[in-house]
N, C-alpha and C positions, 0 to 999 in steps of 0.2 A: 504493500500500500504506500510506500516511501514515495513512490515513482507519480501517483496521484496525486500525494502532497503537493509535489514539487511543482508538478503540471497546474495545478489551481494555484502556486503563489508564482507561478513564471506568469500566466495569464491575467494577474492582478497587477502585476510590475510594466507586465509591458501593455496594457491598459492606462497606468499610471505615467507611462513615457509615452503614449499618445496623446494625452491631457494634456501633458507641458508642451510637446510639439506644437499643437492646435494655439498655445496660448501665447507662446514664443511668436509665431508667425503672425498673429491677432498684432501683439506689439512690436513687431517689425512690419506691419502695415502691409503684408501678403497672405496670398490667399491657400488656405492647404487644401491637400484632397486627402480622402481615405474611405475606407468603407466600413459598413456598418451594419450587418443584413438583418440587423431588429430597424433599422428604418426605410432601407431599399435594398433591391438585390442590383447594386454597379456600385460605381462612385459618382463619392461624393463630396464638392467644391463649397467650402466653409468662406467665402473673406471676411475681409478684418469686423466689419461691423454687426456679420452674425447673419448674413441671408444664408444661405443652403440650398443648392441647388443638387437633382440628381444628374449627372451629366454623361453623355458617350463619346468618346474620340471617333471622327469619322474622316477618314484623309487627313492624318495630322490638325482635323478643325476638332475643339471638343464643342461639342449640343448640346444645348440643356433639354435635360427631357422634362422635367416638371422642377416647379417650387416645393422646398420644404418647409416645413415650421425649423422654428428656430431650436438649438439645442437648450434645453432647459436645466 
C-alpha cells in the first residue's frame, strides 16, 4: 500500500505546482493552459484576469470552443 500512498501525495504536490504555475503566470500578466477533465475534456486557456476558455489548436491557430466560468 506504500506505493498508493505515494501516488495520492505525488498527485497532491503536483496539483499544488499547478496552483502556483497558474498564479505565477496570472502575475506575470500571461496566459496559461492546462487541462482539467472535471471541467472539459481538451485544454484549457486561463489569462491573467481569470476568463477560461476551452480551446483547440487547428493549423498552429488555437479556437476557442466555448467560455468557461471562472475558476472558483
Amino acid at each position: 500500500m506504500k506505493l498508493l500512498e505515494k501516488a495520492r501525495e505525488n498527485a497532491e504536490a503536483v496539483r499544488n505546482i499547478g496552483l502556483i504555475a497558474i498564479e505565477e503566470a496570472r502575475r506575470l500578466g500571461v496566459p496559461v493552459h492546462y487541462m482539467d477533465p472535471a471541467v472539459c475534456d481538451g485544454i484549457i486557456r486561463e489569462l491573467p484576469e481569470g476568463t477560461r476558455q476551452h480551446v483547440r489548436r487547428v493549423d498552429g491557430n488555437e479556437i476557442v470552443i466555448e467560455d468557461l466560468p471562472p475558476r472558483v
